[in-house]
Jmol script that loads the backbone (N, CA, C; Angstrom):
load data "model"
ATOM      1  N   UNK A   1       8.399 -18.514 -13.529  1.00  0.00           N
ATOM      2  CA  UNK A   1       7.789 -17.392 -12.844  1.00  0.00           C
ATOM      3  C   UNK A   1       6.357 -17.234 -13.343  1.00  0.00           C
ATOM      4  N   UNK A   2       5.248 -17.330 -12.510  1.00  0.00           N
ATOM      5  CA  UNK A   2       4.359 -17.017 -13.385  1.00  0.00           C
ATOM      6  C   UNK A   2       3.500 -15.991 -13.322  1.00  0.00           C
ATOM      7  N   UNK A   3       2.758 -15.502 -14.223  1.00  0.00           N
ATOM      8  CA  UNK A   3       2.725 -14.099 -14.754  1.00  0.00           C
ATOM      9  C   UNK A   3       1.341 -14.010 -14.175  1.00  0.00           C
ATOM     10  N   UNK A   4       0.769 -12.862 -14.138  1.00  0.00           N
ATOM     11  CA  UNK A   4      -0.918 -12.465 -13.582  1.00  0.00           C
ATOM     12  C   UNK A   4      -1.538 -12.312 -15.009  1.00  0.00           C
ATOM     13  N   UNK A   5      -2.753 -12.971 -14.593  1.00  0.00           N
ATOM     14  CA  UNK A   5      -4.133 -12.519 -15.574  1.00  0.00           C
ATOM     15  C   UNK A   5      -4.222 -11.209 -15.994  1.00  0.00           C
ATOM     16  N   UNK A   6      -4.337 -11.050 -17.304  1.00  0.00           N
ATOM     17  CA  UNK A   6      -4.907  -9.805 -17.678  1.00  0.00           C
ATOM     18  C   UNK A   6      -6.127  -8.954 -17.066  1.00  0.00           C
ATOM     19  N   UNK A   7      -6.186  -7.986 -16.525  1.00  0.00           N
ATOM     20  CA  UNK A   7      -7.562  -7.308 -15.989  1.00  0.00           C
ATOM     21  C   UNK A   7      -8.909  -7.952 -16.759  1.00  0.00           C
ATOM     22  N   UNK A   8     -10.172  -7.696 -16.190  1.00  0.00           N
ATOM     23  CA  UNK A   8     -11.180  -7.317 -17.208  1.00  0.00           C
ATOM     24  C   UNK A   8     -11.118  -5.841 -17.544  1.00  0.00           C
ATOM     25  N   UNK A   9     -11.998  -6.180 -18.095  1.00  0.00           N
ATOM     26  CA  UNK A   9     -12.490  -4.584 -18.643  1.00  0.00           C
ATOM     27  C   UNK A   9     -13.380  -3.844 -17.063  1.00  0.00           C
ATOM     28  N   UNK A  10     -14.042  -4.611 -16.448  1.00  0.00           N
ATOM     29  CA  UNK A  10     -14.645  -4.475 -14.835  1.00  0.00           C
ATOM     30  C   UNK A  10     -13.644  -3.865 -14.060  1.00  0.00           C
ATOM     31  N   UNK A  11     -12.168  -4.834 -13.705  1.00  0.00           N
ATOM     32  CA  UNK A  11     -10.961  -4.611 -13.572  1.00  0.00           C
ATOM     33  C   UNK A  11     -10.412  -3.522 -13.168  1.00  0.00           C
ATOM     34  N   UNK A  12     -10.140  -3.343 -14.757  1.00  0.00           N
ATOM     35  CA  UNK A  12      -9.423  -1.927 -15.351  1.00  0.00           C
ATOM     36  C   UNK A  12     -10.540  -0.928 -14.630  1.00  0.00           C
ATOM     37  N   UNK A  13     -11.448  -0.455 -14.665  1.00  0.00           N
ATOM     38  CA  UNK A  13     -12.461   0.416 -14.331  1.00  0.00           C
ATOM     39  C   UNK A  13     -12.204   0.549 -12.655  1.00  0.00           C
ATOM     40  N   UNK A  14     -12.489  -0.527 -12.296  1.00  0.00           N
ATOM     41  CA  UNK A  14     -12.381  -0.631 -10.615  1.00  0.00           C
ATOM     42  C   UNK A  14     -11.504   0.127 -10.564  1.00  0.00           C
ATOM     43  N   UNK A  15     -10.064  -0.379 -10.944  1.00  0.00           N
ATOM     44  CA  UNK A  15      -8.227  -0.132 -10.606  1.00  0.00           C
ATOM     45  C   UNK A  15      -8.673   1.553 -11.238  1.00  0.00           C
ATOM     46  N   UNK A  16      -9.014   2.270 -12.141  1.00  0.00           N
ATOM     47  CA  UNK A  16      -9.189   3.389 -12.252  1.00  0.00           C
ATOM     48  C   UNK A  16     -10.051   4.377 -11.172  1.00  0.00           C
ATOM     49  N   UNK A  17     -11.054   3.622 -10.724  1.00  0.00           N
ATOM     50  CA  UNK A  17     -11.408   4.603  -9.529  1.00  0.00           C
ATOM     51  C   UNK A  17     -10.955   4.680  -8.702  1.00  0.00           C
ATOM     52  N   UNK A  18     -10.294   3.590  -8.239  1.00  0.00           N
ATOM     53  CA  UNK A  18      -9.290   3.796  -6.687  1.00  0.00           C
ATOM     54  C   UNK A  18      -8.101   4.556  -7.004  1.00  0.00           C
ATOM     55  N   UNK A  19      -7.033   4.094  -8.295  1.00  0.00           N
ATOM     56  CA  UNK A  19      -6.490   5.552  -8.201  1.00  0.00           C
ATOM     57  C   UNK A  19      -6.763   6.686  -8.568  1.00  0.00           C
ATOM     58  N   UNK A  20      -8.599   6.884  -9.235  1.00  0.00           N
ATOM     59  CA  UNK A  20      -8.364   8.409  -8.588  1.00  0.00           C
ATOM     60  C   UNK A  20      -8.646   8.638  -7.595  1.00  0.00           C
ATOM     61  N   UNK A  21      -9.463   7.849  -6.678  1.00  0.00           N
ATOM     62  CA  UNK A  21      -9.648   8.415  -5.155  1.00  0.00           C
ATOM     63  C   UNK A  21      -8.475   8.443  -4.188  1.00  0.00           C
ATOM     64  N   UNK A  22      -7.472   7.822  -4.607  1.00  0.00           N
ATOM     65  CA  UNK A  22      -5.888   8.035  -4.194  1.00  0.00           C
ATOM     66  C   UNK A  22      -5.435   9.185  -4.710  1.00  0.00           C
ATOM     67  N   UNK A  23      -5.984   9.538  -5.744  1.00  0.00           N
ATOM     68  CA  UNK A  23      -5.099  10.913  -6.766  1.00  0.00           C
ATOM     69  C   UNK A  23      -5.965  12.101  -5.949  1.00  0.00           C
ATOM     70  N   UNK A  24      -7.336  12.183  -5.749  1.00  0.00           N
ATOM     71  CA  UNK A  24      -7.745  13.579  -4.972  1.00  0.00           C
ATOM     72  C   UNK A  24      -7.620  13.144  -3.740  1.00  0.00           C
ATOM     73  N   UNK A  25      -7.111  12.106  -2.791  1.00  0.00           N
ATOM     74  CA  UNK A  25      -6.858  12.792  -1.275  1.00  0.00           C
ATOM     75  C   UNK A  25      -5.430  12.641  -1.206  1.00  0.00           C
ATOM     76  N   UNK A  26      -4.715  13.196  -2.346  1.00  0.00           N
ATOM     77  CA  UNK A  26      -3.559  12.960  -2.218  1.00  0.00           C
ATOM     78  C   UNK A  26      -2.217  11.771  -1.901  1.00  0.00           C
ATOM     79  N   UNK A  27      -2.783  10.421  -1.950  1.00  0.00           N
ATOM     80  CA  UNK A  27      -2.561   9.194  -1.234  1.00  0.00           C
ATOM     81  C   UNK A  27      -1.541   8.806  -2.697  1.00  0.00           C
ATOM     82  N   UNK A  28      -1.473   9.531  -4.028  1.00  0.00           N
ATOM     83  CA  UNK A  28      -0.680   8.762  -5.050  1.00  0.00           C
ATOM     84  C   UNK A  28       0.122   8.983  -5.841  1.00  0.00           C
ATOM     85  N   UNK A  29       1.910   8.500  -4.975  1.00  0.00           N
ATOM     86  CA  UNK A  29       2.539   9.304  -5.669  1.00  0.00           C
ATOM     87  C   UNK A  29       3.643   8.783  -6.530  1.00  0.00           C
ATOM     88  N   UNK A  30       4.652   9.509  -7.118  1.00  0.00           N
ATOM     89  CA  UNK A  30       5.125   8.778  -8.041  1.00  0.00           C
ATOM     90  C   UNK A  30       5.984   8.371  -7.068  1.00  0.00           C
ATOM     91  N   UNK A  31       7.041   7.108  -7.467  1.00  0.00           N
ATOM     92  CA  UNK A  31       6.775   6.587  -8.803  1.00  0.00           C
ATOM     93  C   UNK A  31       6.269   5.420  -8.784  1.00  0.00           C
ATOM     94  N   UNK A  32       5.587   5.178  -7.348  1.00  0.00           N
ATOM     95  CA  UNK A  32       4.718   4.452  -7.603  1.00  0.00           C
ATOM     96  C   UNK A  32       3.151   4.281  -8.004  1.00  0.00           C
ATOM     97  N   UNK A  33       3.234   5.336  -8.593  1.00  0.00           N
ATOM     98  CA  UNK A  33       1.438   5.323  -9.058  1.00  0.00           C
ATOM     99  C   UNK A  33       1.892   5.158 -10.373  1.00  0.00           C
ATOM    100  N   UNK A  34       2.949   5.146 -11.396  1.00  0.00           N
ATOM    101  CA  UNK A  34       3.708   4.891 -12.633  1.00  0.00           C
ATOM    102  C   UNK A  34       3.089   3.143 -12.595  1.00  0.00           C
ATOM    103  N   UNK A  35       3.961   2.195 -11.428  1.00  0.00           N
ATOM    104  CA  UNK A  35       3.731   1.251 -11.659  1.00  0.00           C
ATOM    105  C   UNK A  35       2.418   0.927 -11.217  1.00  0.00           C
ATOM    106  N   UNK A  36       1.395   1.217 -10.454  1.00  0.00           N
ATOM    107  CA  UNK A  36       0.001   0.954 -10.255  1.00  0.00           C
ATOM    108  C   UNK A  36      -0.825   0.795 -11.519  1.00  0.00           C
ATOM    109  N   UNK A  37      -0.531   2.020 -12.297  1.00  0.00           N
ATOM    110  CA  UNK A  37      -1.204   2.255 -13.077  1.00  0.00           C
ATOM    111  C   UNK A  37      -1.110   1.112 -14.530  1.00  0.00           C
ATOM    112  N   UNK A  38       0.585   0.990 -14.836  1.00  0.00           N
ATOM    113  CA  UNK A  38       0.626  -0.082 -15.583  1.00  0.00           C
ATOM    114  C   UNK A  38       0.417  -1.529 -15.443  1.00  0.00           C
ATOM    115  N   UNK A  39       0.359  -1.857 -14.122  1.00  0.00           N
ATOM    116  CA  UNK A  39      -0.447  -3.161 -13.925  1.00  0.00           C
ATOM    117  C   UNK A  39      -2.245  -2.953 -13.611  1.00  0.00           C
ATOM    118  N   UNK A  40      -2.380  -2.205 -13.225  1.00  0.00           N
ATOM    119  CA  UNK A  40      -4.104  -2.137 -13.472  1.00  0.00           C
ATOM    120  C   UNK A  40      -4.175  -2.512 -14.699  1.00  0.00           C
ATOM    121  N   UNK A  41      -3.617  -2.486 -16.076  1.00  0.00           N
ATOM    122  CA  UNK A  41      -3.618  -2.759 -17.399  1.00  0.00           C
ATOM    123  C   UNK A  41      -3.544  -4.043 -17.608  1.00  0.00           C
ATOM    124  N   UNK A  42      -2.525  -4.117 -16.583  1.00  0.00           N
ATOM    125  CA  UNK A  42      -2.374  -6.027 -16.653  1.00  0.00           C
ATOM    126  C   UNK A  42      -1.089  -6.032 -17.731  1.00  0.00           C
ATOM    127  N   UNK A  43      -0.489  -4.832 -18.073  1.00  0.00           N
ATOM    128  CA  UNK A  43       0.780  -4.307 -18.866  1.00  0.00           C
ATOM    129  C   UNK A  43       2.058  -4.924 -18.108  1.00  0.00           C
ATOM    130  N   UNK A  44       3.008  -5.609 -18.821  1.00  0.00           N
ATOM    131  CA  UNK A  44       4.372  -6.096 -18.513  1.00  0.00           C
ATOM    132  C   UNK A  44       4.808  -3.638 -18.856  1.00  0.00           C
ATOM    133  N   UNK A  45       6.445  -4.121 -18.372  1.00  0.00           N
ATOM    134  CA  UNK A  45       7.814  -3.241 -18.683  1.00  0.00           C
ATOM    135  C   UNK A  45       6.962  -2.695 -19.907  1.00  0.00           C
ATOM    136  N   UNK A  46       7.476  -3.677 -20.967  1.00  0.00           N
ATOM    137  CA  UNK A  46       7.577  -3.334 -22.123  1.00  0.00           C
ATOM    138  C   UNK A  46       6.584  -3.316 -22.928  1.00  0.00           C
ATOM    139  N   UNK A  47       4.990  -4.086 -22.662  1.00  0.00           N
ATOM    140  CA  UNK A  47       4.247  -3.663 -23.105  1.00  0.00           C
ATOM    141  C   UNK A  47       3.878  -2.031 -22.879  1.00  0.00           C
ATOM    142  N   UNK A  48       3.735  -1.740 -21.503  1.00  0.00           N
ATOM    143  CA  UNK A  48       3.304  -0.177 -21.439  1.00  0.00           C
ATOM    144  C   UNK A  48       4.435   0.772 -21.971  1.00  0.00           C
ATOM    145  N   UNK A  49       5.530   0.508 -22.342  1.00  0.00           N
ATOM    146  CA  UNK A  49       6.836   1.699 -23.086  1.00  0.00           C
ATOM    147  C   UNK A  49       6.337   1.490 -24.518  1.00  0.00           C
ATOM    148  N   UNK A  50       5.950   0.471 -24.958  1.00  0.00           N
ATOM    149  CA  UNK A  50       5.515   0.467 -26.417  1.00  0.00           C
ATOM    150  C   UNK A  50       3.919   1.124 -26.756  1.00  0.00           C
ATOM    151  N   UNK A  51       2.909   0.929 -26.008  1.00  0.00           N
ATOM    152  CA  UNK A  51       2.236   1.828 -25.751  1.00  0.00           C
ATOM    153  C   UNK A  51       2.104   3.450 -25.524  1.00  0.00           C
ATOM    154  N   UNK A  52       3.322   4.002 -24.856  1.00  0.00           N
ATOM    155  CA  UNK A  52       3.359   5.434 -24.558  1.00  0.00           C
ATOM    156  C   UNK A  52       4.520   5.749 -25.726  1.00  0.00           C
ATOM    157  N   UNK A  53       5.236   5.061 -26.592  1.00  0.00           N
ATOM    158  CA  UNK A  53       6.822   5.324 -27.531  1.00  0.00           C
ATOM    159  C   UNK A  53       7.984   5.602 -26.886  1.00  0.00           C
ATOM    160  N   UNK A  54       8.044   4.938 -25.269  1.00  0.00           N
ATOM    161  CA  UNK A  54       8.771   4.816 -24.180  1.00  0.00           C
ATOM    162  C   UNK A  54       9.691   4.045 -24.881  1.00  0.00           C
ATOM    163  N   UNK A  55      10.919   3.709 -24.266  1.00  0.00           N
ATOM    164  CA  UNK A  55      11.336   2.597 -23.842  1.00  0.00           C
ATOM    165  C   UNK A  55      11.484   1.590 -22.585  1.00  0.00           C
ATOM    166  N   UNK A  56      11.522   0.354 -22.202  1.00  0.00           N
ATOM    167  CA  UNK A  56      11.652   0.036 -21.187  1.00  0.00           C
ATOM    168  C   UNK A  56      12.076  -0.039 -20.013  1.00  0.00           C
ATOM    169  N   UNK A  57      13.747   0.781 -20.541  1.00  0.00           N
ATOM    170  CA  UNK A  57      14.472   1.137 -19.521  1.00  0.00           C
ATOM    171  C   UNK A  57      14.061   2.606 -18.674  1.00  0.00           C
ATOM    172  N   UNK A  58      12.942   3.073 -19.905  1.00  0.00           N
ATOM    173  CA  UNK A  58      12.598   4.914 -19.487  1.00  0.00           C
ATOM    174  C   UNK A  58      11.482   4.570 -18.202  1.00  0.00           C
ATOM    175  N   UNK A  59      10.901   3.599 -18.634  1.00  0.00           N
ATOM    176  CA  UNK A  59       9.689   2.601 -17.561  1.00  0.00           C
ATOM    177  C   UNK A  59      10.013   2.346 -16.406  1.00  0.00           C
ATOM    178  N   UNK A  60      11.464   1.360 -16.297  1.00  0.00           N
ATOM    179  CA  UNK A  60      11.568   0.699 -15.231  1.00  0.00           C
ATOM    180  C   UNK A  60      12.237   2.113 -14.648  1.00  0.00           C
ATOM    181  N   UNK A  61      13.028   2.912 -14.891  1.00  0.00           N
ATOM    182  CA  UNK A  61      13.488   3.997 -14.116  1.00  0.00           C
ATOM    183  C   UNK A  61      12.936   4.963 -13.501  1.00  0.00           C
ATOM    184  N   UNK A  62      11.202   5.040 -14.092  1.00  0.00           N
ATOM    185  CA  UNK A  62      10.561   5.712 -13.378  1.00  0.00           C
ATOM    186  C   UNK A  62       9.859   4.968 -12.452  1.00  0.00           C
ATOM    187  N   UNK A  63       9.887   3.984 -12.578  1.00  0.00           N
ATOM    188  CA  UNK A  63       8.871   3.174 -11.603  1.00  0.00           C
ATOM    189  C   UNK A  63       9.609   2.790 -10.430  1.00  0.00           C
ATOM    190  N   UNK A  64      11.178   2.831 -10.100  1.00  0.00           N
ATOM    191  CA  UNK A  64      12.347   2.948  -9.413  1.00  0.00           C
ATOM    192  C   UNK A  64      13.010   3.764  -8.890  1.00  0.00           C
ATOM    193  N   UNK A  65      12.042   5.828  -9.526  1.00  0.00           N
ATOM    194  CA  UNK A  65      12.190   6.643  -8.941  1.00  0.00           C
ATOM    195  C   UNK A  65      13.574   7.102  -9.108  1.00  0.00           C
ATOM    196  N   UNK A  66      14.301   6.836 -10.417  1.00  0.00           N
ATOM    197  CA  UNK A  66      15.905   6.845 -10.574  1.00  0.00           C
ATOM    198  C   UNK A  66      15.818   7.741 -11.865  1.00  0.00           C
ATOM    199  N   UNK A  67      14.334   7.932 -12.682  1.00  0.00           N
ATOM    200  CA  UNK A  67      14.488   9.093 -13.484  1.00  0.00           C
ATOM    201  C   UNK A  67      13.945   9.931 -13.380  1.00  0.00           C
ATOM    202  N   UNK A  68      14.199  11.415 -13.976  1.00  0.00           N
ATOM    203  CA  UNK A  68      13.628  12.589 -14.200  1.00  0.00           C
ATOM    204  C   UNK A  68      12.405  12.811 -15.613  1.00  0.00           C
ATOM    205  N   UNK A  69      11.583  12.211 -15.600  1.00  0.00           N
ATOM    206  CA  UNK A  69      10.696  12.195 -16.822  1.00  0.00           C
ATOM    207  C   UNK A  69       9.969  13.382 -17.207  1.00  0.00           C
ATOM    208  N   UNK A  70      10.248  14.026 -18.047  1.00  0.00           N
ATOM    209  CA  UNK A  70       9.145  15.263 -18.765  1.00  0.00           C
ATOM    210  C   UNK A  70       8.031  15.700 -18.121  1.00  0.00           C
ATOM    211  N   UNK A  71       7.548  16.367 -18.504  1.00  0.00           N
ATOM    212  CA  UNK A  71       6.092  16.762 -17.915  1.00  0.00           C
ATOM    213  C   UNK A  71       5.128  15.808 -19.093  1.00  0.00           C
ATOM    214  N   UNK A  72       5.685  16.216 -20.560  1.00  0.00           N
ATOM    215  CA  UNK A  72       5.079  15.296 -21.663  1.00  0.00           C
ATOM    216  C   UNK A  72       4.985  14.247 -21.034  1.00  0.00           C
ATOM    217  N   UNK A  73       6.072  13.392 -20.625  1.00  0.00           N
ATOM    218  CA  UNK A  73       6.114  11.511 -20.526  1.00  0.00           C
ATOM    219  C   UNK A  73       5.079  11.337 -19.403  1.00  0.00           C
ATOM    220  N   UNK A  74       5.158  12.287 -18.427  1.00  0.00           N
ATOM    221  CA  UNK A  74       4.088  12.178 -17.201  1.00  0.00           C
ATOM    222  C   UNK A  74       2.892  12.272 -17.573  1.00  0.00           C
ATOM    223  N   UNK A  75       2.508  12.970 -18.179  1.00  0.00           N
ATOM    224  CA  UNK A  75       0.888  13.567 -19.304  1.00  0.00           C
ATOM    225  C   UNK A  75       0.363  12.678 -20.003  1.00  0.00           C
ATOM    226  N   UNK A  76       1.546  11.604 -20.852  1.00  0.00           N
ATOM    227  CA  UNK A  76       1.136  10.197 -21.603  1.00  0.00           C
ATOM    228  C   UNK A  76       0.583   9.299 -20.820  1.00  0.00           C
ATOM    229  N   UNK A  77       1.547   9.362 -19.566  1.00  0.00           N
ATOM    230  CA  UNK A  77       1.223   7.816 -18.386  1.00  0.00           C
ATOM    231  C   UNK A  77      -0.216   8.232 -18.099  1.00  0.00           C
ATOM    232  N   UNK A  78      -0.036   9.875 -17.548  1.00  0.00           N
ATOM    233  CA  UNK A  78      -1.736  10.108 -16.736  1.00  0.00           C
ATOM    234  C   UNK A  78      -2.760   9.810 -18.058  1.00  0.00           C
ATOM    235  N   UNK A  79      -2.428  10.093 -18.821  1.00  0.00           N
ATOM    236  CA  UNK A  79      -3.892   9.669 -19.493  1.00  0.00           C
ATOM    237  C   UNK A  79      -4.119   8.727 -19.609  1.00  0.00           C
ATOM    238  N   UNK A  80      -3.704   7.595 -20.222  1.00  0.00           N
ATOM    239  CA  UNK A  80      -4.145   6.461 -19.740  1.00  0.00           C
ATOM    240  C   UNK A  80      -5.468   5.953 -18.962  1.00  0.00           C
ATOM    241  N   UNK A  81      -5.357   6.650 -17.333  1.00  0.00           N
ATOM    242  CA  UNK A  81      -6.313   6.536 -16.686  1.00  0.00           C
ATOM    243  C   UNK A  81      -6.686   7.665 -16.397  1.00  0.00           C
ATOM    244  N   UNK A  82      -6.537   8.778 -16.948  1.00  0.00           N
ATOM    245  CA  UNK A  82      -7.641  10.250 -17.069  1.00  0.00           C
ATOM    246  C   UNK A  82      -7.240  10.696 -15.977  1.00  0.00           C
ATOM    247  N   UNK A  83      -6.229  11.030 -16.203  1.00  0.00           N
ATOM    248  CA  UNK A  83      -5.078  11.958 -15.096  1.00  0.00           C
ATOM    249  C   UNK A  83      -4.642  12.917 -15.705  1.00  0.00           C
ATOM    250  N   UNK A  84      -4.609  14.271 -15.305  1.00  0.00           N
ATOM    251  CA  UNK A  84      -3.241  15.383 -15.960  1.00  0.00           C
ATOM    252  C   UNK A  84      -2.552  15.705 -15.209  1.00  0.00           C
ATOM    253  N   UNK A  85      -1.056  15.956 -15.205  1.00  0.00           N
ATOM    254  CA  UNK A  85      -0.010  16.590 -14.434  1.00  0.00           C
ATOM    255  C   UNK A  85      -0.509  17.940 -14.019  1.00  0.00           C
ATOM    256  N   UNK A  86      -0.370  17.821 -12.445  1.00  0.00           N
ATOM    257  CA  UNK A  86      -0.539  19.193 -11.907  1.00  0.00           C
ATOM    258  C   UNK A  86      -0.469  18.823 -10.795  1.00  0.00           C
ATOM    259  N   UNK A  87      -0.276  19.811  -9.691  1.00  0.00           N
ATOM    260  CA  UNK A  87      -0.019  20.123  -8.242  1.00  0.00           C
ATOM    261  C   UNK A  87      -1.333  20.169  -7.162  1.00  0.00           C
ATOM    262  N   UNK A  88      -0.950  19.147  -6.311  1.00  0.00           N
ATOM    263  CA  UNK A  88      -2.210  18.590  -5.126  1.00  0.00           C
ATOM    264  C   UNK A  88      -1.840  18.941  -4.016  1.00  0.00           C
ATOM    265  N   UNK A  89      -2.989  19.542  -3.236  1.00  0.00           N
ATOM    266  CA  UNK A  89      -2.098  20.244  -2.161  1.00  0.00           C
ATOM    267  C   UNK A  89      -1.867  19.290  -1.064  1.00  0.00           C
ATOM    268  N   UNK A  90      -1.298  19.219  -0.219  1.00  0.00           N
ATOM    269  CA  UNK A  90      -0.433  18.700   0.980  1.00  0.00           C
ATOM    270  C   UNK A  90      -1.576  18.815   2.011  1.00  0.00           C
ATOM    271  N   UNK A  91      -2.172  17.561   2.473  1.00  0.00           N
ATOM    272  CA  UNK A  91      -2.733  17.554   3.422  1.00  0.00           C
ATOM    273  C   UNK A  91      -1.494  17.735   5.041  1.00  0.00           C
ATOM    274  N   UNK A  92      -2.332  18.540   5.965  1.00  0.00           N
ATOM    275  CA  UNK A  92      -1.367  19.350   6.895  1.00  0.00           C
ATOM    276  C   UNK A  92      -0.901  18.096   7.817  1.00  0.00           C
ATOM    277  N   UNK A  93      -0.838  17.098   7.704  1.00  0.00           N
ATOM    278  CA  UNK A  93      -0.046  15.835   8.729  1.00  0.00           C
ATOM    279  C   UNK A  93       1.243  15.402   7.572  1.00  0.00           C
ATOM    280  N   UNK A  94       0.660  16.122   5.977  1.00  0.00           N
ATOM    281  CA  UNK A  94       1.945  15.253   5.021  1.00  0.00           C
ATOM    282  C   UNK A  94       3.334  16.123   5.244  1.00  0.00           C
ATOM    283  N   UNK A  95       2.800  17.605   5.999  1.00  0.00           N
ATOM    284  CA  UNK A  95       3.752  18.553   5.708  1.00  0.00           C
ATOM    285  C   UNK A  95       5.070  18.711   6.630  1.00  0.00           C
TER     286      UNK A  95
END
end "model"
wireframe off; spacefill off
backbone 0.3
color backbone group
């Protein structure tokens, strides 16, 4: 199987502005902006759970939308790429 290149540092920056311009028009949600965010890193599973003091299985379950994660565990992921947990309002075609 073979694996993707690590980001640059260019990369990583790019992959950070698009999801925030996904994060203010509302376009990014979990749990897939969980896994966006850890491959913009160029992060396997288990590199990004060892990074946040996750485990892998806490990873793949959110990125699968099968767990209930903290507000804390959500607050770790958003920073990363300079995100905080909080409420975006509903553009009126999402509603």
């Amino acid at each position: 199987m073979a694996r993707w290149k690590k980001p640059t540092k260019e990369e990583i920056l790019e992959n950070r502005r698009t999801l925030a311009e996904r994060a203010r028009t509302g376009d990014l949600r979990l749990p897939g902006a969980v896994a966006e965010i850890r491959k913009g890193f160029g992060m396997t599973q288990s590199e990004f759970a060892n990074t946040l003091s996750l485990t892998r299985r806490q990873v793949a379950e959110i990125e699968a939308g099968t767990a209930n994660p903290t507000v804390e565990t959500l607050d770790k992921i958003g920073r990363l790429f300079g995100f905080g947990v909080g409420f975006v309002p509903r553009n009126r075609e999402q509603q």
